[in-house]
C-alpha positions in Angstrom: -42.6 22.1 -16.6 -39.5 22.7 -17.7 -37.2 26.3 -18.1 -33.9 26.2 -19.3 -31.4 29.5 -18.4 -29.2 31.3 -20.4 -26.1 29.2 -20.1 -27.9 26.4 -22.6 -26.1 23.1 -22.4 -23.7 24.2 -19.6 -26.1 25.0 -17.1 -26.5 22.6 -14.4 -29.6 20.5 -14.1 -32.2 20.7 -11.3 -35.1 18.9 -10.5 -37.7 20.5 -8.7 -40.7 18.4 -7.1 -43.5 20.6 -5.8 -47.1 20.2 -5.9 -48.2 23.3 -5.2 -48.4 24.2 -8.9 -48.3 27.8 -8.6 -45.2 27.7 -6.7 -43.3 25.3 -8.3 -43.6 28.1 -11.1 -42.2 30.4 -9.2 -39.9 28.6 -7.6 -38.6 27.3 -11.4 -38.3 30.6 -12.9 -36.2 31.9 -9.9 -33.9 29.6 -10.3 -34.1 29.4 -14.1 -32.6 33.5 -13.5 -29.8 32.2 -11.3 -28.7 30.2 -14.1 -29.9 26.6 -13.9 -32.1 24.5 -16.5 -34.9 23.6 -14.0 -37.3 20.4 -14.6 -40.2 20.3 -12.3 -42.7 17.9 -11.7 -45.3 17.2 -9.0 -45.3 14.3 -7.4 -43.4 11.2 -6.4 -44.0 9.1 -9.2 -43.1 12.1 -11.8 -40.2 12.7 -9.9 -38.3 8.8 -9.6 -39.6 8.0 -13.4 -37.8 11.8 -14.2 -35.0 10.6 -11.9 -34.5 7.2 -13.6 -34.6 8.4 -16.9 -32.5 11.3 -16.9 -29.4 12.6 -15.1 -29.8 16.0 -13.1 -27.2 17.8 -11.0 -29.4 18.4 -7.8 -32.8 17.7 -6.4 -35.2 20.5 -4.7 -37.3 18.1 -2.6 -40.9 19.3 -1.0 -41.9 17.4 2.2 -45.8 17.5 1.8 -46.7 15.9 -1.6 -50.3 15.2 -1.9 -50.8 12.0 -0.3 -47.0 11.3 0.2 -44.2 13.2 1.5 -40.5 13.5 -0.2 -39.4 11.2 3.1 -41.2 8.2 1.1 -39.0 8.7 -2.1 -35.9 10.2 -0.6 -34.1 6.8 0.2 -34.8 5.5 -3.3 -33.4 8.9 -4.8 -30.3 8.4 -2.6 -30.2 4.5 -4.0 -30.0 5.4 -7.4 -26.3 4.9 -9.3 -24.3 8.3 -8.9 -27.2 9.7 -6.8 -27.5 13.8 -6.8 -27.8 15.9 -3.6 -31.1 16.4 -2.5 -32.1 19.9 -0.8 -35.2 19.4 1.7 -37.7 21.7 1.6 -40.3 22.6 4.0 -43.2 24.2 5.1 -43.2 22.7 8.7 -40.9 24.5 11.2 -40.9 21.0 12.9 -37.5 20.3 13.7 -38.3 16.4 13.4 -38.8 16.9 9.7 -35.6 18.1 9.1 -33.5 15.6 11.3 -35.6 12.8 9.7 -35.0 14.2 6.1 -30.7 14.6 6.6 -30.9 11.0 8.8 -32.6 9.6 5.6 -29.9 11.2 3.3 -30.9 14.7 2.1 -27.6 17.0 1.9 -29.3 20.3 3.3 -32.5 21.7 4.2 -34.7 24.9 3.3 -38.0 26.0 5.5 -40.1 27.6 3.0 -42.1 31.1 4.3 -45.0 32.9 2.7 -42.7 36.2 1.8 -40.8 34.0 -0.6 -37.2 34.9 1.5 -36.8 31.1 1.6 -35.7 31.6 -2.5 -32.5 33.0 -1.6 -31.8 30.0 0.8 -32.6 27.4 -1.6 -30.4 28.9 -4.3 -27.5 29.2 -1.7 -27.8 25.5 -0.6 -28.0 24.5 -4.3 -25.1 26.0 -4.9 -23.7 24.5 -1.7 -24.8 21.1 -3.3 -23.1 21.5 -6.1 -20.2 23.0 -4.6 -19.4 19.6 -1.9 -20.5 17.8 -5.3 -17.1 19.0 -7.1 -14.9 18.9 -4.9 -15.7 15.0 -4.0 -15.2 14.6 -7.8 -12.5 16.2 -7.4 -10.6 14.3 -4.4 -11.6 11.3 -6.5 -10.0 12.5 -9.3 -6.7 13.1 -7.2 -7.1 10.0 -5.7 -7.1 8.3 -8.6 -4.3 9.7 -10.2 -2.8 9.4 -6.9 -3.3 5.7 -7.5 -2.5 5.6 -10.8 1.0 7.1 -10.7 1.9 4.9 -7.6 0.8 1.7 -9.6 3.2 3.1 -12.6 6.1 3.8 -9.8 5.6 -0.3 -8.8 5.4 -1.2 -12.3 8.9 0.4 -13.2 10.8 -0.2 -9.8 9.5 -3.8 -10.5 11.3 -3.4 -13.8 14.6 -2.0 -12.2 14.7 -4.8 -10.2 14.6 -7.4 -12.4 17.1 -5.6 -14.4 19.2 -4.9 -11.4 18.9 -8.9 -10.2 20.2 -10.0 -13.8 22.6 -8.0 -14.2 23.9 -9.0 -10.8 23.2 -12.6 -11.9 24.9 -12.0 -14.5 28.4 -10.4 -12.7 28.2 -13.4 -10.1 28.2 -15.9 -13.0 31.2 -14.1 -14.8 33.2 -14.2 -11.0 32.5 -18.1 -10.6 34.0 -18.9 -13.9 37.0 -16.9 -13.3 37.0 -18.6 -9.7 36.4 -21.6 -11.6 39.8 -21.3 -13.8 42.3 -20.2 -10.1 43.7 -22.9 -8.4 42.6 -23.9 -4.9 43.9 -20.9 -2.4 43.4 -17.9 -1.1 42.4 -15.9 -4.6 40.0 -18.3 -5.2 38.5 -18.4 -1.9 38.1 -14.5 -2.0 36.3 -14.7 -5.3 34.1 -16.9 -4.1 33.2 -14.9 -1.0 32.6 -11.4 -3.5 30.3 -14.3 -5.4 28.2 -15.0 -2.2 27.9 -11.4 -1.5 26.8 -10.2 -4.9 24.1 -13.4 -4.4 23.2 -11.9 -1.4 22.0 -9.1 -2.9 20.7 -10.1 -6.4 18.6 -12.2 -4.6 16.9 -9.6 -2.8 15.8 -8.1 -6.1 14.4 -11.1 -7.2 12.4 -11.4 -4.6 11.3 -7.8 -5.0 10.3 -8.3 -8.8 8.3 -11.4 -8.2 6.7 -9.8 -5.0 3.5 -8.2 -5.0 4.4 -5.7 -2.4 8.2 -4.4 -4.0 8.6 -2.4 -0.9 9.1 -5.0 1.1 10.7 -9.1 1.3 9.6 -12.0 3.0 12.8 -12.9 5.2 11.4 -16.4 5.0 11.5 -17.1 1.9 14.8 -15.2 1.3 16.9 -16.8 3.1 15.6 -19.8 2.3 16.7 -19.1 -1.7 19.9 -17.2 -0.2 20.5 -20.4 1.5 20.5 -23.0 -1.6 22.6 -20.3 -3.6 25.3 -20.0 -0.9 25.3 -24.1 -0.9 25.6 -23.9 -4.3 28.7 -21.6 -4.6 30.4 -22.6 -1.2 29.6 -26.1 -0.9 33.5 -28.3 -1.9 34.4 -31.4 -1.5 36.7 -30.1 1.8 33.8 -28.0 2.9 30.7 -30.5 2.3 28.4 -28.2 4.6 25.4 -28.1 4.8 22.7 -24.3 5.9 19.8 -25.1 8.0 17.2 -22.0 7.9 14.8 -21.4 10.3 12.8 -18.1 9.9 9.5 -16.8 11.0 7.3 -15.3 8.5 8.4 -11.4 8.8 8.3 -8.5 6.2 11.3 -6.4 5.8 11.7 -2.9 4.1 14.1 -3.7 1.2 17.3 -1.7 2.9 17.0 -3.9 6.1 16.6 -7.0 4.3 19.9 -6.3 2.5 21.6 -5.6 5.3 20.2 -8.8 6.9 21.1 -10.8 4.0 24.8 -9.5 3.9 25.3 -10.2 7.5 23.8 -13.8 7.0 26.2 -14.4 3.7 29.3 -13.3 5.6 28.4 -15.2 8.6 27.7 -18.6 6.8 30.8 -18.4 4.4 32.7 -17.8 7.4 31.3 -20.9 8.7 31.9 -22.4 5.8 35.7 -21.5 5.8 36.7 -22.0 9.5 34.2 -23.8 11.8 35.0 -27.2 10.9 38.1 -29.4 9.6 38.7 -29.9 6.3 36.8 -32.7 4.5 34.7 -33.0 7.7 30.8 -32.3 6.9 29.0 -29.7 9.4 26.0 -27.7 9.4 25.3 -24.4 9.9 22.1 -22.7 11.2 20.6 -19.8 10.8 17.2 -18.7 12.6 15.3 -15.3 12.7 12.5 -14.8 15.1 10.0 -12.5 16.6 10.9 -12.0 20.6 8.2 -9.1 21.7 9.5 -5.8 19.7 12.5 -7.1 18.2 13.7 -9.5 15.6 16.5 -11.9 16.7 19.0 -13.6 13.9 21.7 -15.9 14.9 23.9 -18.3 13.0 25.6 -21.2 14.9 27.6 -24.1 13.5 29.2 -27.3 16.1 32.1 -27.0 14.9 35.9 -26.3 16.8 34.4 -23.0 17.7 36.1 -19.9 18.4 38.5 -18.3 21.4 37.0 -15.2 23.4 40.1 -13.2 21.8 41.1 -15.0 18.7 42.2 -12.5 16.4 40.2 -12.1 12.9 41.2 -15.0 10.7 41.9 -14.2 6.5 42.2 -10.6 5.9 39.1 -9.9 8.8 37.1 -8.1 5.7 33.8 -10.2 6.9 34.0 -9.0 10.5 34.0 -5.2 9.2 31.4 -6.0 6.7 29.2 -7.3 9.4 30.0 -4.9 11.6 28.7 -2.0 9.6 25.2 -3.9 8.6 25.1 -4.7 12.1 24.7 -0.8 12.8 22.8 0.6 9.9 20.2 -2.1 11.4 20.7 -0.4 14.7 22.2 -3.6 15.9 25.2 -5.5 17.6 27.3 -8.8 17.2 27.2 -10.5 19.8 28.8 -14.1 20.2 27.0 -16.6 22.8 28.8 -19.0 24.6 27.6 -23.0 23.6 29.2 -26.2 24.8 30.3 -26.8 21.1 31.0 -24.3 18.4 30.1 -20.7 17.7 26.7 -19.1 17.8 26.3 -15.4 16.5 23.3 -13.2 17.5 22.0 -10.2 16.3 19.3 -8.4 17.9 17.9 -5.2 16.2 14.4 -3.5 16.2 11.7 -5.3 14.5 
């Protein structure tokens, strides 16, 4: 049997499985009134094949069947792809029938009685049904564009990245050739210091554009590539050092990591400069590692090593820089006493 309302094409679909053939008539032309297109069938079989074939908005479901009951078909209804809610209905006040009927996947239930009030109930938990049924379309809608908009806002700050690491690239090359063309002395040495700083940097965008995450940097890996490119650009014949790095695996937001990366450029190219003679070959180290809640980063070089209150040597630029990352990483600089050399520490929040 099958009554279709007024609405046509619009109205939603309903599947009604009753045996009782008298009032599954009843039953279908109430709700054909309330405005669905009702298909009604009446048994099991009739109702999967139905089911299987064509797509319906909700399912009345009767509990006694003929030989079967709507429990026996109900978690092959719920298995189906894009399964409808099912509405239970009942003749048996049993409460059992209705626990075992929303345990097994039905969305509501309806106890039918001989007065026919029970039509009412039915049409109010369709439209229940139907109700839950848009709005989880709906969330997943959101979500999706939710998704979808976030993936675009990776895709472009990907892009800005890269655009932003090149065209740093790009300023850092144009400084080493003009550092390139001053003689030795303190004009070049400063150009070559701005160098290492913008390095510092473009380097994190790098890292961020080849990253699958572009909120965040492995510090291992970047300081391992901020370490070969402040070789590269500090490395002389009178300062033939060499950067040892030692970091544990740990993800940074991309503010921190600059920060960090600063601090590290401004302590190594001030190793570079002053912890060893001239000519002589030294190394500098630089480890970060977990201890309990905080990160700890320290760079240490054997070299003459530093007086308690030796005032800032060059223009003391690099101690003010470091200074300030220090803090916007809620951190200090703190200067550990070794038998040989200087060691630098930094602990901040991890």
């Amino acid at each position: 049997m099958s009554e279709s309302a007024t609405g046509g094409a619009a109205a939603k679909r309903v599947l009604l499985v009753e045996d009782d053939e008298g009032l599954r008539r009843l039953v279908g032309r109430d709700l054909s009134r309330a405005g669905y297109d009702v298909s009604a069938v009446g048994s099991c079989a009739e109702a999967l094949a139905l089911v299987s074939a064509e797509t319906f908005d909700v399912v009345a479901l009767d509990h006694f069947l003929g030989p079967e009951t709507g429990l026996d078909i109900l978690p092959a209804l719920k298995a189906l792809p894009d399964a409808p809610p099912v509405i239970y209905v009942t003749g048996s006040e049993d409460g059992r029938v209705a626990i075992a009927a929303l345990k097994a996947g039905a969305g509501d239930y309806v106890i039918k009685d001989v007065a026919g009030e029970f039509l009412a109930l039915l049409r109010a938990a369709i439209a229940h049904a139907l109700e839950e049924v848009e709005m989880r379309r709906a969330k997943e809608a959101a979500e999706r564009a939710v998704v979808e908009a976030r993936d675009r806002a990776e895709t472009l700050l990907r892009e800005v990245n890269h655009r932003v690491g090149n065209s740093l690239q790009l300023v850092s090359a144009f400084m080493h050739l003009q550092s390139s063309n001053l003689p030795d002395g303190p004009a070049r040495d400063m150009m070559r210091e701005t160098e290492a700083r913008i390095l510092a940097i473009a380097q994190i965008h790098r890292r961020l554009y080849t990253s699958p995450d572009v909120r965040a940097v492995d510090m291992d890996e970047y300081l391992s590539g901020l370490a070969e490119e402040l070789e590269s650009s500090l490395r002389t014949a009178e300062r033939p050092h060499r950067i040892d790095i030692n970091a544990e695996p740990v993800k940074m937001a991309t503010d921190r990591a600059v920060s960090l990366g600063v601090i590290v450029t401004e302590l190594v190219t001030n190793a570079f400069k002053y912890a060893y003679p001239q000519g002589e070959e030294g190394e500098v180290r630089v480890r970060l590692a977990r201890d309990g809640a905080l990160l700890s980063l320290s760079v240490e070089d054997d070299g003459i090593g530093m007086a308690d209150d030796a005032p800032p040597s060059g223009t003391g630029l690099g101690q003010k820089i470091v200074r300030a990352m220090a803090a916007s990483i809620q951190s200090r600089v703190e200067r550990e006493s070794t038998s040989r050399g200087t060691k630098i520490v930094l602990a901040f929040p991890a």
